[in-house]
Every structure is written in structure tokens, then in C-alpha cells.
N, C-alpha and C positions, 0 to 999 in steps of 0.2 A: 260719962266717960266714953269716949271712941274708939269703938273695939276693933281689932286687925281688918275685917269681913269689910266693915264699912268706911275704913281708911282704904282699903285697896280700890275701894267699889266710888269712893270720891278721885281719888288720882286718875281711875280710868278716863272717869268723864272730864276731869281736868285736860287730859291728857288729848283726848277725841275732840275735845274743846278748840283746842291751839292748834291742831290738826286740820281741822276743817275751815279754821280760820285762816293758816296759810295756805292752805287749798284753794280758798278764795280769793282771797287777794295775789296767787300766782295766776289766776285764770282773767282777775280783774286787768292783770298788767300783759298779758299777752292780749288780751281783747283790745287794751288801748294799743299798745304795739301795733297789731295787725292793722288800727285804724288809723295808724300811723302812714303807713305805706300805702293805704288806700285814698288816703287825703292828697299822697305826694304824688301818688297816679294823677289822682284829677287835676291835682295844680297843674301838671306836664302837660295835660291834654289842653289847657286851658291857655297855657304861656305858647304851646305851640298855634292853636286857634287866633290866638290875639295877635304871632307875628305873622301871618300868615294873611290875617286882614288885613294889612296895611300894604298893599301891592307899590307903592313907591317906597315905603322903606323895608318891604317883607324879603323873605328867604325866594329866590327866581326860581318858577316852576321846573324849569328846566335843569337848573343846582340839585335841586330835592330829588326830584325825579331819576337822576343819576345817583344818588346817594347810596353805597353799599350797607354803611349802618347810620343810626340814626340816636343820638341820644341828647335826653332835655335834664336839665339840673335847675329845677327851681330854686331863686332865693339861695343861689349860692353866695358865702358870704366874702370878701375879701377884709383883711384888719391890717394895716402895715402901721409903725412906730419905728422908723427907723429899717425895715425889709419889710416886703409883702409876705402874705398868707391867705392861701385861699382853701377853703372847706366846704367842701355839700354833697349831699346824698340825691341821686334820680336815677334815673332810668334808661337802657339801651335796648335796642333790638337791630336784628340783621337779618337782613332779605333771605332767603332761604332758595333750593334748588327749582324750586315751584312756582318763585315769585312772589308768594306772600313773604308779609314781616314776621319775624320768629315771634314765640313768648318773648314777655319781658325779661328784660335781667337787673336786677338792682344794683346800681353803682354806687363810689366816694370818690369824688375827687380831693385829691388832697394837696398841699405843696405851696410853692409859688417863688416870685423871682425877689433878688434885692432891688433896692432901690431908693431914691430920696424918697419915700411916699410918709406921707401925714393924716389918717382920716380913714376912713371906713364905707361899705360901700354894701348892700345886694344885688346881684345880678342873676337875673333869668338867664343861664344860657342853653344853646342847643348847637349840637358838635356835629357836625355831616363827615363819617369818614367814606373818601371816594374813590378810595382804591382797594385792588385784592391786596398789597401789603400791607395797610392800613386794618382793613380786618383780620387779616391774620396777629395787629399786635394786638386787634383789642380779644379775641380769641384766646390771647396766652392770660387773661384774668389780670394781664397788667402792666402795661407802659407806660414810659415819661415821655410828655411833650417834649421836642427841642430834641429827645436823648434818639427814643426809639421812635417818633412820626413827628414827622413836621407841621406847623398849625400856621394859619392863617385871616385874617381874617376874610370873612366870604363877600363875594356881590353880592349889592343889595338890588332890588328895584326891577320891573320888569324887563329893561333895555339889558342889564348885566349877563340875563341870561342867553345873550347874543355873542358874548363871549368870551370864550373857550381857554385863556391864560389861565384860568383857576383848574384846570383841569393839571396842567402842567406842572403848578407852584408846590402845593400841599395833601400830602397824604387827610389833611384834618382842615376841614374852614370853621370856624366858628362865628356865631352871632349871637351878642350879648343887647340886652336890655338892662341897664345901669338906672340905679335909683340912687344919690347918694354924692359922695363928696370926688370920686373919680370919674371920669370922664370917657376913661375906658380900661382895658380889660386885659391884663399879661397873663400867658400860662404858659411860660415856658418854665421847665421846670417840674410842672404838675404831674402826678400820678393818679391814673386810672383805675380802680381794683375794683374787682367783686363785693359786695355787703352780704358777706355770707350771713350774718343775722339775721335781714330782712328777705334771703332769701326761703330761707326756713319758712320765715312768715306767709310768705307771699305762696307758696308751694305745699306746705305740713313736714318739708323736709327739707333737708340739703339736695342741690344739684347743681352740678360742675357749670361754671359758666357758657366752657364751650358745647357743650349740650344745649343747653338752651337756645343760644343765638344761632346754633346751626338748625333749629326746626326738630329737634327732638323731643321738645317737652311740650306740650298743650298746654293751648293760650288760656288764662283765667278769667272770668265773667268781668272781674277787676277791672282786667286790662282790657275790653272790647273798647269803652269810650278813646282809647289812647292810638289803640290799633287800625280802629275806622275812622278816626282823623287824620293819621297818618297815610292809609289807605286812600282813601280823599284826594287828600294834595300831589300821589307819585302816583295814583293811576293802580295802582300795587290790587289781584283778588285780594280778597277779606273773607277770612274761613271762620267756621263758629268756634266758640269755646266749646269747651269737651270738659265733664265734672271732673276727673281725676288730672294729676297734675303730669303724670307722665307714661308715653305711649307703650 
């Protein structure tokens, strides 16, 4: 017979049981999380490295160089059946009063245009905004292409960077790397936000977009491979990361 003493004394451990088992498997799932966003880091640094070798179809050192903010969205995916849709997660930074590239900030893009389209597509892209209005939209944690900045696509090639109309055209150039059943690449339409999820991750906590991309928050070990690539290509100092996430 099971007497009260030792019913109470089994439900504890029952109970400490299931406890430590969601314990673990919430800690299992924030670990993959977090190695989420450290995988999408590297992609970026990776997709920006790879267009950046190709000096006849790469982003012109001179485009980059000028670039006020800078953002890569690997493997973004576009679906249309009738309208387009485009969705993906990457990453921005913006030049700071210093001249270095700020921490990173985690993006979504989301959105896309109608149109006849049939098919599906991934695209590496990377977004050069080249103006102070242009940073100030992507500052406010959120604008539409086409609504609130103009997009374009950018010269390619070492000659392009001789000239100067792209400076004129578009607050936003973009350059796309297409795998897939399109050909190329619409975002008017698209909306830029914050992933405050992945910021958390990336940080231990929330913090405001425009903090970040203004040079508030210290750069993470994460992001040095992304930073000194970028650093690289625009000439930009390259300061170290700092262990806490903010100054």
C-alpha cells in the first residue's frame, strides 16, 4: 500500500523530472537558435566574398566604398503562383561617425510585387544604401522599397565604377545572385524590419535597431568574419569586438 509520505515524495521527483527536462530542451533550442544566426552570419560573409571575387561581374570598389549601409540576405527565397513573394532573414550594418562598420543588425525582408510569374527562385542578395536618406529609412527599423527608398539595380564590373549616374538614381542599388527558375529579382514593394528574435540571440537581449547601426552597441566575435570582410573591400578601420554586448 502507498502511503501519503511516499506519494508526495514520488510526484516531487515526477514533477523535477519534467522540469529539467523542459529545462533542457528550452536551452537545446536556444543553442540551435543562436547557431542559427551564426551559420547566416557566415553565409553573408561568404556570399559577400564570392561576389566580390568576380571583378567583372562583382559589386565596383568604388559603389561599395561609397556605401552608407550595407546589407546581405542569403538565400533569400522568392515563390510566385500567380504574384510574387519574397522572404529572408540577413544582416545590415551602417558606417558609424568613426568610419568604422557598426555591429550587426538582423534583418526580414519581406513582401514582393504582382506579376505573371510561375516558379520559384533563391537569391543571395546585398543591398548598398547610398545616401543619408536612405539610412535614416533603414534607421526607423522599417521601409518599403518603391514606398519609402528607391531601389535599383547597381553597376556591375570594374569600368561601372567610373560612373557616377548610380549615385543620382537610387537611394538602394541592389545585387542579386539568382539560382533557380527567374532570371532576376523585383522588390518593389518589400519591407525591411528588424528580427527582433534573432536579435535577442545575437546580443542576450533586445536592442533598438537604431542603436546598433548607429555605433552604440559593440561588435560580437560572431560578427568580426563579416565586419573584416566588409572592412576589406571599403577601406572602412576594423575595431575589435568587446565581450559585452553593449557600451
Amino acid at each position: 500500500m502507498t502511503t501519503p509520505r511516499l506519494l508526495r515524495s514520488t510526484t516531487l521527483v515526477t514533477l523535477a523530472s519534467l522540469l529539467l527536462f523542459t529545462v533542457a530542451g528550452f536551452s537545446a533550442d536556444t543553442e540551435k537558435d543562436k547557431s542559427d544566426i551564426e551559420k547566416r552570419i557566415d553565409t553573408a560573409t561568404k556570399v559577400l566574398n564570392e561576389i566580390m571575387a568576380t571583378p567583372d561581374k562583382g559589386i565596383p570598389d568604388k559603389v561599395i566604398s561609397d556605401a552608407k549601409c550595407v546589407a546581405v540576405i542569403p538565400s533569400m527565397v522568392k515563390i510566385a503562383v500567380g504574384f510574387g513573394g519574397n522572404h529572408g532573414k540577413g544582416v545590415a550594418t551602417c558606417r558609424t561617425e568613426n568610419g568604422r562598420w557598426s555591429a550587426l543588425a538582423p534583418i526580414t525582408i519581406t513582401g514582393g510585387s504582382w506579376g505573371l510569374q510561375l516558379g520559384g527562385q533563391a537569391v543571395d542578395l546585398v543591398m548598398l544604401i547610398m545616401n543619408d536618406q536612405g539610412m535614416e529609412h533603414l534607421l526607423s527599423s522599417k521601409f518599403k522599397i518603391g514606398a519609402n527608398a528607391s531601389a535599383s539595380a547597381g553597376p556591375v564590373g570594374r569600368d561601372a565604377g567610373a560612373d557616377t549616374d548610380w549615385k543620382m538614381k537610387s537611394e538602394v542599388l541592389t545585387y542579386s545572385r539568382s539560382r533557380g527558375l527567374f532570371a532576376g529579382i523585383d522588390l518593389s514593394g518589400a519591407s525591411i524590419t528588424q528580427d527582433k528574435d534573432e536579435t535577442r540571440l545575437l546580443y542576450s537581449k533586445f536592442v533598438p535597431f537604431d542603436e546598433i547601426l548607429e555605433g552604440k552597441v559593440r561588435r560580437t566575435h560572431t560578427s568580426q568574419p563579416f565586419l573584416a570582410a566588409l572592412s576589406h573591400y571599403t577601406g572602412a578601420p576594423m575595431a575589435s569586438a568587446k565581450p559585452s554586448a553593449a557600451q
